[in-house]
DOLO-335297 format. One record per atom (N, C-alpha, C, O, CB): z, y, x. Coordinates in steps of 0.1 Angstrom, whole numbers, plus 5000, padded with zeros to 4 digits. Glycine has a CB too. Example, Ala and Ser with C-alpha at 12.3 -4.5 7.8 and 13.67 -1.06 7.14 Angstrom:
REM DOLO-335297
507849435132/507849555123/507849675132/508549675142/509049555113/507149785128/507149895137/507950005129/508050115134/505749945141/
REM end
This chain:
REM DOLO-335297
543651494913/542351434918/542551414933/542551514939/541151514915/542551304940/542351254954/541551334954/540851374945/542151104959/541551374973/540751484979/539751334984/539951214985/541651604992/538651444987/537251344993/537351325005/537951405012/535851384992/536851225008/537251135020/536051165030/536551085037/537450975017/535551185033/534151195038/534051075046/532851055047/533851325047/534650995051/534850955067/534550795055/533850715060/536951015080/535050775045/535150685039/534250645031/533950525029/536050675034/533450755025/532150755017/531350745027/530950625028/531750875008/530950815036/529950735049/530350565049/529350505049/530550815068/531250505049/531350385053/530950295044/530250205048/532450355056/531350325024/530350285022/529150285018/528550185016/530550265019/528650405016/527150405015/526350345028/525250275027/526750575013/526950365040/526350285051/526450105050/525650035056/527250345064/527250075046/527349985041/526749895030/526649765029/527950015041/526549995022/525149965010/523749915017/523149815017/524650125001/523750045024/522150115031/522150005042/521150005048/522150325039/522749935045/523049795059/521849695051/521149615057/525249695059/521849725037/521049565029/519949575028/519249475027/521349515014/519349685029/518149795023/517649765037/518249735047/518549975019/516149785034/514849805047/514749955047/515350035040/513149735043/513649975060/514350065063/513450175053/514050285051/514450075078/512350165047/511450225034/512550245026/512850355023/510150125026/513250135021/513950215007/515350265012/515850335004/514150094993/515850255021/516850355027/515950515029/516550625026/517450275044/515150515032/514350695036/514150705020/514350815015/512250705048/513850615015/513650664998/514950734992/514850844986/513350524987/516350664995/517250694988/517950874993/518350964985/518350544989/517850875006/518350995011/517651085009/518151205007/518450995022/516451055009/515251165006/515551214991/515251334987/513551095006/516151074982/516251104969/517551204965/517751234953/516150974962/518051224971/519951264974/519751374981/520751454983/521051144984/518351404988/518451594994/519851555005/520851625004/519151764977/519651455014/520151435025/519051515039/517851505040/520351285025/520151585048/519451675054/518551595068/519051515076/520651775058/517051645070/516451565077/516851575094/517251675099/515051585073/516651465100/516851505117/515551425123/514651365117/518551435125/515751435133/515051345147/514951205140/515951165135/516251335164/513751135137/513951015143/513950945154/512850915159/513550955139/515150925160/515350875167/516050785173/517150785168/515350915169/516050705183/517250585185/517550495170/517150535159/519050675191/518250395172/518650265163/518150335152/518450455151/520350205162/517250285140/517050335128/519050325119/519450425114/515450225121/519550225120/520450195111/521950255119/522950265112/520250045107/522050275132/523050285142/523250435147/524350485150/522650205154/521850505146/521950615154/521250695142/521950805141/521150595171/520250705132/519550765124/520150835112/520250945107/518750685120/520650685110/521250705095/522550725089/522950755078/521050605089/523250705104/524750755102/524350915106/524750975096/526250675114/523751025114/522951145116/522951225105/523651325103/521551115119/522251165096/521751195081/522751255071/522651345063/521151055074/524051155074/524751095067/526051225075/526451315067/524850915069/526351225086/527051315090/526551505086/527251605086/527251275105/525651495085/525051655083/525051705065/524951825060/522951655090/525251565060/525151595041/526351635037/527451595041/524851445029/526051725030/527251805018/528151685013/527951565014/526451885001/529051735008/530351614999/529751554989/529751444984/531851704989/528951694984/528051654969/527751534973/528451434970/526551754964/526251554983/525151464983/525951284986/525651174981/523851534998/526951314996/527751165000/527951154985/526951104979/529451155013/528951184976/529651164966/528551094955/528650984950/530451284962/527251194952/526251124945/525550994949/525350904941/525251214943/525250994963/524750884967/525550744965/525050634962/524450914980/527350764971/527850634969/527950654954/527650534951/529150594977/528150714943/528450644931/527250614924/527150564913/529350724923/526150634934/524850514925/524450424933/523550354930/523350574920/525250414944/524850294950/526350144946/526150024947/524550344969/527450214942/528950144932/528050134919/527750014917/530550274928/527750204912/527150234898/526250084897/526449994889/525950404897/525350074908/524349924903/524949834909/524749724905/522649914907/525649844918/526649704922/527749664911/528049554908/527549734937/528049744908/529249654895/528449674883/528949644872/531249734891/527449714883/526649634869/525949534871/525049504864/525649704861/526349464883/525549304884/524049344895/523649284905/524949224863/523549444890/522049474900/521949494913/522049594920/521449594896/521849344915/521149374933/520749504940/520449594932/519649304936/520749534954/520549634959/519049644958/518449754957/521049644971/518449504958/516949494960/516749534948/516549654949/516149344964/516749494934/516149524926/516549694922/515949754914/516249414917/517549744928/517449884928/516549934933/515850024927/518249944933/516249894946/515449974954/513849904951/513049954959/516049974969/513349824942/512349794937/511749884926/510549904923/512649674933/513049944920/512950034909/511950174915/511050224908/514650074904/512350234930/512250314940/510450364938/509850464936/512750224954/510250214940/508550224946/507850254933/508250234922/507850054953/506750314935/505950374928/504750284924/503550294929/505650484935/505150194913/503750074906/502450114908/501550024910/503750074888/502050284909/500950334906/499950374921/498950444922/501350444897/500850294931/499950314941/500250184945/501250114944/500150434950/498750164951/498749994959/498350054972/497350134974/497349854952/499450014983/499250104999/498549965012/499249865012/501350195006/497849975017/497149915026/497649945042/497150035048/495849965023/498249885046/498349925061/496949845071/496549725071/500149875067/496549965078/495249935084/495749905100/496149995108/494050065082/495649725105/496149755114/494549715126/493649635124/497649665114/494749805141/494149825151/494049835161/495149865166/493949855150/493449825168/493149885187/492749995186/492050055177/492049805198/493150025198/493150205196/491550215201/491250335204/494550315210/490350105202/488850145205/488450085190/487350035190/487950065220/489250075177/488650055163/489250165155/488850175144/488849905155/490050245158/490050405153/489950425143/490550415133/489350495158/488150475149/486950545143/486450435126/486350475115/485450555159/486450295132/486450185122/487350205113/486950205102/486550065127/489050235116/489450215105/489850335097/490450325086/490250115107/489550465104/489350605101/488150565089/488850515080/488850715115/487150565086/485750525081/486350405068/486350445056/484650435098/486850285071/487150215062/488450275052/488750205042/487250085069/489250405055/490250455048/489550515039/490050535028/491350525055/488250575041/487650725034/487350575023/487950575012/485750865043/486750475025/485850385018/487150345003/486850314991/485350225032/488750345012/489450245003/490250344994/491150304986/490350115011/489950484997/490450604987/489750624975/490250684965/490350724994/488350584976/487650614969/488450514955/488550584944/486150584975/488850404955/489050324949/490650354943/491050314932/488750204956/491150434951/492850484948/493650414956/494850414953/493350444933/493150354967/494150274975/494550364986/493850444993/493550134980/496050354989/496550444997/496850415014/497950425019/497650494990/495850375020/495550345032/496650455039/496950565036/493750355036/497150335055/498050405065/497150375076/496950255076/499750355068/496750425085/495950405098/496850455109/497150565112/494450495098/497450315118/498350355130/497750415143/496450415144/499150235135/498350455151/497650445164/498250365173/499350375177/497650555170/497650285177/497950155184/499050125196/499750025199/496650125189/498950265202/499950315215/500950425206/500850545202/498950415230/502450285204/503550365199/504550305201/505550285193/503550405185/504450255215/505550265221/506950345229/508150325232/505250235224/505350475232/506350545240/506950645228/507050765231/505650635256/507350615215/508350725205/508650665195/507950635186/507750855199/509550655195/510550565187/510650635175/510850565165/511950525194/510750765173/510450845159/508850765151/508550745139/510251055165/507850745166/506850685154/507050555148/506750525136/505550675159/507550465160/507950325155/508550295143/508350195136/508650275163/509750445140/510450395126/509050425112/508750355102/512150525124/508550515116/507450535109/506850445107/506850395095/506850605112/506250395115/505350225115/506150115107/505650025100/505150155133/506950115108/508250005101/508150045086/507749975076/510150045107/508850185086/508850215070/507450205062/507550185050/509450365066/506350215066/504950175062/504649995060/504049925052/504150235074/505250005070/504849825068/505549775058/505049675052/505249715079/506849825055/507649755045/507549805033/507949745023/508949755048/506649955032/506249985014/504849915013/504349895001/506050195010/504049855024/503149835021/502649665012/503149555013/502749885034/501849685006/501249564997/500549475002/500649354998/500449614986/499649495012/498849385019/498649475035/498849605036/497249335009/498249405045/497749465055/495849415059/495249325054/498949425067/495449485066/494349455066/493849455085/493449555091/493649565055/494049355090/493549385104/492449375108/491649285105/493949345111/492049495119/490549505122/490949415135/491549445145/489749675125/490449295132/490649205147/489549195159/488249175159/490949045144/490249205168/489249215183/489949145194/491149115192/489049385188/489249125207/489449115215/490949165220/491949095222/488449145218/490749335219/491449445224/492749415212/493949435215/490349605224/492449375201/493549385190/494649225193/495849195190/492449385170/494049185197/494548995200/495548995214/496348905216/492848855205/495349075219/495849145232/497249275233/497949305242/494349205236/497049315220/497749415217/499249375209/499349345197/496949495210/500549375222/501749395215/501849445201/502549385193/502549465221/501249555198/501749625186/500749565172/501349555161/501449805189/499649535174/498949455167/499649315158/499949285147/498149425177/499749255170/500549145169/501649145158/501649075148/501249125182/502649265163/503949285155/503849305144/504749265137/504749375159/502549365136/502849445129/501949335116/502149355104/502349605134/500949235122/500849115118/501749015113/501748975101/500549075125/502548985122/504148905123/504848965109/505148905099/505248965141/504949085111/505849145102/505449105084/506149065074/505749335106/504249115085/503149155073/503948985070/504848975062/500949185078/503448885076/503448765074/505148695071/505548595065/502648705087/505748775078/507448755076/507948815062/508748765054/508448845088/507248895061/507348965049/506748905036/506848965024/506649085050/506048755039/505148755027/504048815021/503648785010/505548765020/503748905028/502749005023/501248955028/501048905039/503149145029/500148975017/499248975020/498648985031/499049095036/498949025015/497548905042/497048945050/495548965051/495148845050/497548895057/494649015052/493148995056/492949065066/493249185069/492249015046/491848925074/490948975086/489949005086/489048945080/490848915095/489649135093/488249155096/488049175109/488649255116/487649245090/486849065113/486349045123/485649135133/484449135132/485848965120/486049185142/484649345144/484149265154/484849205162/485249545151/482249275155/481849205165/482249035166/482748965157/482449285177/481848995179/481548895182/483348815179/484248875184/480748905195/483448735174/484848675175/485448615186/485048565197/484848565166/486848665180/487748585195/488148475200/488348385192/488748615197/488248455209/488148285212/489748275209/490548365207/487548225231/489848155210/490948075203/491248055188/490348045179/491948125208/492648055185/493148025170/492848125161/492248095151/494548005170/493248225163/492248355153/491048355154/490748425144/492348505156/490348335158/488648305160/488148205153/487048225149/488048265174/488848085149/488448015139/489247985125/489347875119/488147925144/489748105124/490448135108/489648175102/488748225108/491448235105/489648165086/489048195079/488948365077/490048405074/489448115071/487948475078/487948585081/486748715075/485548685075/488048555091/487048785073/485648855069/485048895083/485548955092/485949005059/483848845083/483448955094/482349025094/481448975087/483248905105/482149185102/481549275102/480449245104/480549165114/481849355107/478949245101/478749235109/477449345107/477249405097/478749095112/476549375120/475749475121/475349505111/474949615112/474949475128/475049455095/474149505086/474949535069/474649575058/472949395085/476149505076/477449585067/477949735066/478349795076/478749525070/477749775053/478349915058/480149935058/480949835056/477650025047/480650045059/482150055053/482350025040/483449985037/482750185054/481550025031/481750055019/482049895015/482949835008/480550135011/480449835024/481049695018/481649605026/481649485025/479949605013/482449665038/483749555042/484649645032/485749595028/484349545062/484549715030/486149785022/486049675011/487049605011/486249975014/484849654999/484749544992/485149454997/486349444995/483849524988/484649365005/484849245008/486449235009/487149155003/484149205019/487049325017/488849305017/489449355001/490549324998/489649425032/488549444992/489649394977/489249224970/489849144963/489149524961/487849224979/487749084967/488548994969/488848924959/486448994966/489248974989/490148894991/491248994986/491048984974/490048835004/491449014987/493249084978/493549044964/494549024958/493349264977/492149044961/492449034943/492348894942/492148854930/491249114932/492348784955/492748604954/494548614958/495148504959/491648474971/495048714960/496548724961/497048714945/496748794936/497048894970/497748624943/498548664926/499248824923/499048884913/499848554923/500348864936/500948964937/499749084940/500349194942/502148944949/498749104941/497949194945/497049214930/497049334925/497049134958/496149114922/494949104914/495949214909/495949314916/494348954905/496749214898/497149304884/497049434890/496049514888/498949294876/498149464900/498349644907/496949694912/496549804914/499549674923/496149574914/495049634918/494049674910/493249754914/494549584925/494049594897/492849624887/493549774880/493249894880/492649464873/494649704875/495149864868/494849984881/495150094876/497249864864/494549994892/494950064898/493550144899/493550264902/495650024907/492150054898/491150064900/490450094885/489350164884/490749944908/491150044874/490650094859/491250234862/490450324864/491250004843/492350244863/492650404859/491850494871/491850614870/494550434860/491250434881/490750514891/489550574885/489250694886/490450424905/488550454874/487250464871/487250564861/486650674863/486450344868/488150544847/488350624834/489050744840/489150804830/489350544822/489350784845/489950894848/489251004860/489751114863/491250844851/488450974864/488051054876/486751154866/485951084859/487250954891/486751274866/486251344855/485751444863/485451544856/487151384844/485351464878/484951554885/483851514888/483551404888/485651594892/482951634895/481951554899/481751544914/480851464918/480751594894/482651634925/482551564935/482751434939/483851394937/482851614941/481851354944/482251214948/482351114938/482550994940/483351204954/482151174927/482151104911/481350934914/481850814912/480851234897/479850984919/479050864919/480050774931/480850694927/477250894925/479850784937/480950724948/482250664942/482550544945/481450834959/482950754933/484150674927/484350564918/485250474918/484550734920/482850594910/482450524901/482150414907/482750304908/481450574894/480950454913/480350314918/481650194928/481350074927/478850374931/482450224933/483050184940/484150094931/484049974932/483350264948/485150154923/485650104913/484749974906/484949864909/485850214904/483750034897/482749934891/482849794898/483549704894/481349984892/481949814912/482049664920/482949624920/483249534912/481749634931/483849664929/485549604927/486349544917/487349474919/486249694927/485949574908/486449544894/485849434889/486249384879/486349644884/484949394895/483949224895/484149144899/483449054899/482849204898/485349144908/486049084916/487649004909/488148904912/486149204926/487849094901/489549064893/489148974880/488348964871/490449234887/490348914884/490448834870/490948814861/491048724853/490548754869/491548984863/492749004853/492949114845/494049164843/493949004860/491749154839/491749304831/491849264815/491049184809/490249424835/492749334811/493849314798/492449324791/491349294796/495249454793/493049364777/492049374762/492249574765/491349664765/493049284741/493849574766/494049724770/493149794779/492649914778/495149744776/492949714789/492049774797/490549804796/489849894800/492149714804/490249694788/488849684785/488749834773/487949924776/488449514776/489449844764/489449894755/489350074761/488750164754/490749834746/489950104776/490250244783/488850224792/488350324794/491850274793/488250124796/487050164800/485950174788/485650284787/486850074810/485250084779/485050174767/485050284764/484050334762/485550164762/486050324762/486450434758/486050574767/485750694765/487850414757/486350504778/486050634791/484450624788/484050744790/486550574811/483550544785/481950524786/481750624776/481050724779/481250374782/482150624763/482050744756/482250884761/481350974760/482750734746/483550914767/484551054769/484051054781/483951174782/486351044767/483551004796/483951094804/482251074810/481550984811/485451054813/482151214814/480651294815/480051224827/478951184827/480651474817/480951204838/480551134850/480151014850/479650954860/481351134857/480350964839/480350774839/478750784828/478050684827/482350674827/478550854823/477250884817/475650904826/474550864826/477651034809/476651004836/475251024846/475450964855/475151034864/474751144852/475950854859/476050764866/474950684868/474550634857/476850704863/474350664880/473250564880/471950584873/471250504866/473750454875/471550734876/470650764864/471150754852/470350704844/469550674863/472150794848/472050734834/472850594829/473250564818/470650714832/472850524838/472750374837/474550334838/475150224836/471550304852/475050434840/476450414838/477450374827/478550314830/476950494841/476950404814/477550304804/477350184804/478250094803/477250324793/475750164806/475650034803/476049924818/475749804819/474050014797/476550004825/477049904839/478249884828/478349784821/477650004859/479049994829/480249964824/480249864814/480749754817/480850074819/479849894805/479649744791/479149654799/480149604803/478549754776/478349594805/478349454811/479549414820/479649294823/477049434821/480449514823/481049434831/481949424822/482349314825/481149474844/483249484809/483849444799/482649314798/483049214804/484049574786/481749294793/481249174783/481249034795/481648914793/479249234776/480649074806/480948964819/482548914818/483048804817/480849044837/483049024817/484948964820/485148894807/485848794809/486549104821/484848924795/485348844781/484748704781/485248604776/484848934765/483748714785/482948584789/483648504794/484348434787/481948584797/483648504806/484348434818/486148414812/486848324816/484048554835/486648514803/488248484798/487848364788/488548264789/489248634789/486548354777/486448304770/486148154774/486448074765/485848364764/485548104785/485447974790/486547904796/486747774797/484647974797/487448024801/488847974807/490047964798/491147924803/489248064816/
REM end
């Protein structure tokens, strides 16, 4: 048996990991019990060869023979690392000025409720390049971005970028407007805006109803928001779960027969959806199955 090369399996797994962003590269090492360091300097130059020098024979040897393993069975690197991500979470990056914080701290509690897995940056992350890679690998697992736009946000390098990125990426974008709008070309885009007699709850709505006009967004989001409603069986925050799911879900235009059939079902089985609304929680639930069969049945 040829002795192991170390010097050569670094070259190609680095080499693999060259095609990869930088989310599903932290997925794969993480997945291989590669040993963690500093992030710091070049994510792909200085990080990842780091990683790569500190791992056992094992971990190199397992990593390149599944990253050979889906290359000569024809499977792209992308659709490997597609395999990676986790269907069952839809992640939101919340982007800001560091004086909307508190706003988009407030609109995360709002979009948990629903099962969405909100990232809230801090706007000044320039001076650490360990956070920047962070910010990167977020943007790139993420499904849609959501910016709180301002004055202060229109103005902001990091804002900007992390926009740019969203949009380079193809990914979903929605605005929300805080206060008075900004002058120029973002000021007269089409946009949600806040305004004094909105709460969190219902700008968090208003940005699924636009997400669920994305094609790549409606499905992960309904499944994500049915299994949020049928399944929450506790009662802290129950009404809140409920209620939040429910509206949201009036919004999609895409809930199966399967689905209908697990909310149903949950109206019988689950105790929270009973005392809901006074009481009034089955029969939300059945209007809104009977609203959606409607509306499938005219289309």
């Amino acid at each position: 048996m040829d002795a192991f090369d170390k010097d050569l399996a670094i070259d190609d797994i680095q080499f693999g990991l060259n095609q990869l962003g930088i989310a599903n590269v932290l997925q794969l090492m993480d997945k291989y019990g590669l040993p963690k360091v500093l992030k710091s300097g070049s994510f792909y130059e200085s990080y990842v060869p780091k990683r790569l020098d500190l791992a056992s024979p094992h971990q190199l040897g397992a990593l390149t023979s599944y990253i050979k393993a889906h290359t000569k069975a024809g499977a792209s690197l992308d659709e490997m690392a597609s395999r990676l991500r986790d269907d069952n979470v839809f992640g939101l990056f919340i982007s800001h000025s560091q004086s909307q914080e508190a706003e988009a701290l407030a609109l995360k509690e709002q979009f948990a409720l629903g099962g969405v897995d909100c990232f809230v940056a801090s706007d000044d992350i320039e001076t650490s390049t360990e956070w920047l890679v962070e910010i990167v690998d977020q943007l790139e697992q993420m499904d849609g971005l959501m910016s709180l736009t301002t004055q202060q946000s229109i103005l902001s390098a990091t804002c900007n970028q992390e926009i740019g990125f969203a949009l380079g990426a193809g990914k979903p974008v929605v605005s929300v407007m805080v206060g008075e709008a900004p002058q120029g070309l973002v000021g007269s885009t089409q946009a949600i805006s806040w305004k004094d007699r909105f709460s969190e709850k219902d700008v968090a709505l208003f940005v699924v109803e636009a997400l669920m006009k994305f094609p790549q967004c409606s499905e992960k989001l309904t499944s994500l928001l049915v299994r949020q409603l049928v399944s929450y069986d506790q009662p802290y925050e129950s009404f809140k779960v409920i209620g939040f799911c429910r509206k949201a879900l009036t919004f999609s235009d895409c809930l199966t027969a399967g689905q209908i059939f697990e909310l149903r079902k949950a109206v019988i089985e689950n105790e929270q959806i009973a005392r809901f609304a006074s009481g009034r929680g089955p029969e939300l639930i059945e209007s809104l199955c009977v609203d959606f069969e409607k509306r499938a049945a005219v289309a």
